[in-house]
N, C-alpha and C positions, 0 to 999 in steps of 0.2 A: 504494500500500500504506500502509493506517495506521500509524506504526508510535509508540513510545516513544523517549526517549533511556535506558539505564541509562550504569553506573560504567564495562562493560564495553565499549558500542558499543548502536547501535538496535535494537531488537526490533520484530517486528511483533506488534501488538498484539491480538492474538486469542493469542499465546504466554504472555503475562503470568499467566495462572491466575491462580490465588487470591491478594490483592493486599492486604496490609495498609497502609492508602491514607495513615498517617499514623504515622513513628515517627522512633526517633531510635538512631543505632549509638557514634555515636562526637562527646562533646560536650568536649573537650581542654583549652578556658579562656573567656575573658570573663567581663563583668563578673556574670552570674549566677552561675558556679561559685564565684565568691569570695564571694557572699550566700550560697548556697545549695551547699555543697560536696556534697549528696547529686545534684544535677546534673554534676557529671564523671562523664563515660563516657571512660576513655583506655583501657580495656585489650581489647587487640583481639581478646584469647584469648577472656576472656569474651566479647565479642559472637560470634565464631562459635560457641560455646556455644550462646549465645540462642538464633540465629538456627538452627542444625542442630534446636534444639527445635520450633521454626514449621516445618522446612521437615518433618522428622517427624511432622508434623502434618497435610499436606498443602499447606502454605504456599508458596509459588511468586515472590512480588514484594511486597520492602519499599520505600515510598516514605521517602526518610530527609527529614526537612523542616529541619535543621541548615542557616540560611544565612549570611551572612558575619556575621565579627565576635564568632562567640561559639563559635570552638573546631574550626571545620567542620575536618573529615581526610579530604580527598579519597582519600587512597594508603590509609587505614585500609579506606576504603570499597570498595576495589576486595576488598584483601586479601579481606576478607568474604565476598566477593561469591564468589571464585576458590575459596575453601577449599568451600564451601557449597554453591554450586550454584544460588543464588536470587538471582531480579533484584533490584538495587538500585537507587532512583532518587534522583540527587543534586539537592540542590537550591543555587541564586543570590537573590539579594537580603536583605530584612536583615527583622528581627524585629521589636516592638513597640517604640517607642520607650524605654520605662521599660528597657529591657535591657541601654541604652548608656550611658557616661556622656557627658556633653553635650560632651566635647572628640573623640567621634569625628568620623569622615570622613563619617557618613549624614547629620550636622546641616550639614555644610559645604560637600560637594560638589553641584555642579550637578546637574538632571536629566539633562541629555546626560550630564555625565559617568559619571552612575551605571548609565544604559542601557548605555553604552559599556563599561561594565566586567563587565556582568551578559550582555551580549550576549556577550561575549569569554569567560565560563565555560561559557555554553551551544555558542561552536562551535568551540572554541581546547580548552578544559582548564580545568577549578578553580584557582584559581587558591592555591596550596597554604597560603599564611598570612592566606586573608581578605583583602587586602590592606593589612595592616595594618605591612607595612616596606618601604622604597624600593626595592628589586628585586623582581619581579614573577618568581615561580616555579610552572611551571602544573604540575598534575599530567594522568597521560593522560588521564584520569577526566572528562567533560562532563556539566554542569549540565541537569539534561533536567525544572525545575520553577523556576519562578519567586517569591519567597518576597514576602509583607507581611504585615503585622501591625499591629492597631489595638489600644488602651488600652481601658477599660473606659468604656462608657457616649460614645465623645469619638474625634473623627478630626482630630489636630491640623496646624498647618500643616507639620513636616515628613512625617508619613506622608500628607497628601498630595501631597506633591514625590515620595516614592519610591513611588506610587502611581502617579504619573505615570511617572517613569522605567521602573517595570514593564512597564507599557501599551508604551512606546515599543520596549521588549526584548522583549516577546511579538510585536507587528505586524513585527520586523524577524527573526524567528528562528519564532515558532508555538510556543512551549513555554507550556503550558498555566501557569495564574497560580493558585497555592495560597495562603491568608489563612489566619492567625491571627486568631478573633475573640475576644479576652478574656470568658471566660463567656457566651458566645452571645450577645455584643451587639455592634451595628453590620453586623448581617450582607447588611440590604437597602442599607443607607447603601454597604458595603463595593462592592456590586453598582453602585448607580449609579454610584458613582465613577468605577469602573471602565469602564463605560458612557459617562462622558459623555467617555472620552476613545478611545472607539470598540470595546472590548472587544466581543467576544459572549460573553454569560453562559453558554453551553455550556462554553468557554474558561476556567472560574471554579471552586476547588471551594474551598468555605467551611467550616474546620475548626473544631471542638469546640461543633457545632451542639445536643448534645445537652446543655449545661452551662444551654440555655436551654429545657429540655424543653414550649415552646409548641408545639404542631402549628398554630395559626394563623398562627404566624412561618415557620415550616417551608413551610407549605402556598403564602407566597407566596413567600419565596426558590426553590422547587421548581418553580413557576412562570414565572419569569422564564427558566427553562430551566438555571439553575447547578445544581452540585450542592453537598450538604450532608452531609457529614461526622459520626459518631457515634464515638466514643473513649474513653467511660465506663463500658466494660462491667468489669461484676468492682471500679469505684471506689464502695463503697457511701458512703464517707465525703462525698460528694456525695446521692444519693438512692439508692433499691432499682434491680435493674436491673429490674424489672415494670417501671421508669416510660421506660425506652429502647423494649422489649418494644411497648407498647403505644403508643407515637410511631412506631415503624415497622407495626405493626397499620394504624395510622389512616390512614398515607400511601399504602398498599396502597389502604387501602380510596379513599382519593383519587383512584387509578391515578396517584400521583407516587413509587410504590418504585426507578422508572429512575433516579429521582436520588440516590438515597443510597449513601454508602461507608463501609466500616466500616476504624478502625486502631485500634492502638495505645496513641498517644503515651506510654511510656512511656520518659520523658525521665529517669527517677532512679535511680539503681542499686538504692534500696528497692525498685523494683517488679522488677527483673529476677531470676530465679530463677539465674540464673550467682552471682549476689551474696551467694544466699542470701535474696532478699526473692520478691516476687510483686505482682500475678497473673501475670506473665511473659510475652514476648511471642508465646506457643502460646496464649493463654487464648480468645480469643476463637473459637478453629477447636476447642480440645479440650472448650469450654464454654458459650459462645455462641450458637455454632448450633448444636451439639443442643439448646439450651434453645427455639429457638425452632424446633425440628422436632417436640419434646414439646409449642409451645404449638399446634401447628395449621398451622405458613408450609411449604407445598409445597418440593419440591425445586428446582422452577423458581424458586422465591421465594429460596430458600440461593442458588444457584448468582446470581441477577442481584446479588444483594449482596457477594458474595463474589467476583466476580471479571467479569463482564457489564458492570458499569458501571464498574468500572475500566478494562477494557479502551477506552471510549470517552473518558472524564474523560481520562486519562492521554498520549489519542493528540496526537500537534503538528495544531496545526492544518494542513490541508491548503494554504492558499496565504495568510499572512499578511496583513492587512490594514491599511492605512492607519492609523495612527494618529492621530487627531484633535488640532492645535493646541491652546495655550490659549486 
């Protein structure tokens, strides 16, 4: 049986429904909320707000991409989960490097070591403060997504150590490997990496794909067999959303729509309607796809976006694979 990890215990993945494949519930501290205070998310009321909004919606499964180091609330995440009704997917490992400051644990610790701890979220418990203090306190909650994240234009030498450690904590668990690409770049670079340390790009989904609205980028990341992420719907302060609209037209017409997942990321309590800001994390089900049922994309076309290929992105891989040396 296919199945996912959430906050609650495994699902089988054909339960997952409608799957916002990229967001964020509960962002508590690090060194981002101190740059950027409109990134805390602590209050849990409002996220089940949000989240009763999406699932009102039709909304069925939020992947929450929150990994160590910058606030992650494993017990926040269950709560949500319990009050609500809608899967939640937690996620392990750690964000782009500009996130941290350089006296963390991502610049220091070994790659065994960091496998070994990423490993221990996905079959043990989250581990409840990042580990960020000398006692280690899991929450019941299990890591069921594997986090990294590259800087803009640049894959430096420690994201490729925890690139590595990733690799190592997917081949010894099968929980699928999710990327931060800073404004859609590095996203085939991301792939190989990944690859040369024995990944299957199926096993891969590459977030905020659409920041780099190429369809020739697209066309061969989609190729490789990963998938590719869209999460700018409703941000026009970027481009119109006609220019998403017509990247997943093209991909269609490609026959590469299997690879695409649509979420969120609304990481700032500006965007969350609990807060009083927007587009909310309902936008893309109360506005999104009907825009794109108005442009012409079949119901088959909604439904494989919307919840079809999450259900496969999402699944553990079926029997782990070796992880390749350096």
């Amino acid at each position: 049986m296919a199945f996912a990890r959430t906050v609650l215990g495994d699902v089988e993945t054909s339960l997952l429904g409608i799957t916002n494949a990229h967001d964020h519930l509960a962002i508590t501290g690090g060194l981002v909320t101190m740059q950027h205070p409109d990134y805390r998310l602590d209050d849990t009321q409002r996220a089940i707000e949000e989240v009763l909004d999406f699932a009102d919606a039709g909304g069925r499964t939020i992947v929450e991409a929150t990994p160590c180091g910058l606030g992650r609330a494993p017990d926040a995440l269950v709560k949500v989960s319990q009050k609500t009704g809608v899967h939640v997917i937690g996620a392990t490992g750690v964000h782009r490097e500009s996130y941290y400051l350089d006296t963390h644990w991502r610049f220091h610790y070994q790659v065994e070591e960091m496998a070994a701890l990423w490993q221990a979220d996905i079959e043990e418990g989250m581990e409840l403060s990042g580990y960020e203090g000398p006692i280690v306190r899991r929450s019941t909650a299990r890591a069921g997504i594997i986090k990294i994240g590259t800087d803009y234009q640049n894959i430096a030498n420690p994201t490729k150590k925890a690139a590595e450690a990733a690799t190592l904590a997917h081949a010894r668990t099968g929980a699928p490997i999710l990327t931060h690409s800073e404004m859609g770049t590095m996203m085939l670079e991301q792939i190989e990496l990944l690859q040369s340390h024995g990944v299957q790009p199926q096993h891969v989904i590459i977030s905020h794909g659409d920041r780099n609205p190429d369809w020739f980028v697209h066309r061969d990341v989609a190729q490789t067999g990963a998938f590719i992420q869209y999460d700018c719907m409703g941000r026009v302060k970027y481009f119109p959303e006609s220019t998403i609209v017509e990247l997943i037209r093209k991909m269609f017409e490609l026959s590469l729509g299997g690879h695409i997942l649509l979420g969120g990321d609304n990481a700032r309590s500006s965007y969350w309607k609990s807060y009083g800001g927007g587009p909310g994390m309902a936008y893309f089900l109360r506005s999104f796809l009907p825009r794109l049922r108005r442009e012409g994309f079949s119901e088959g076309h909604i439904e494989q976006l919307s919840s079809r290929n999450a259900s496969v992105a999402f699944a553990f891989a079926a029997q782990p694979v070796q992880a390749r040396p350096r």
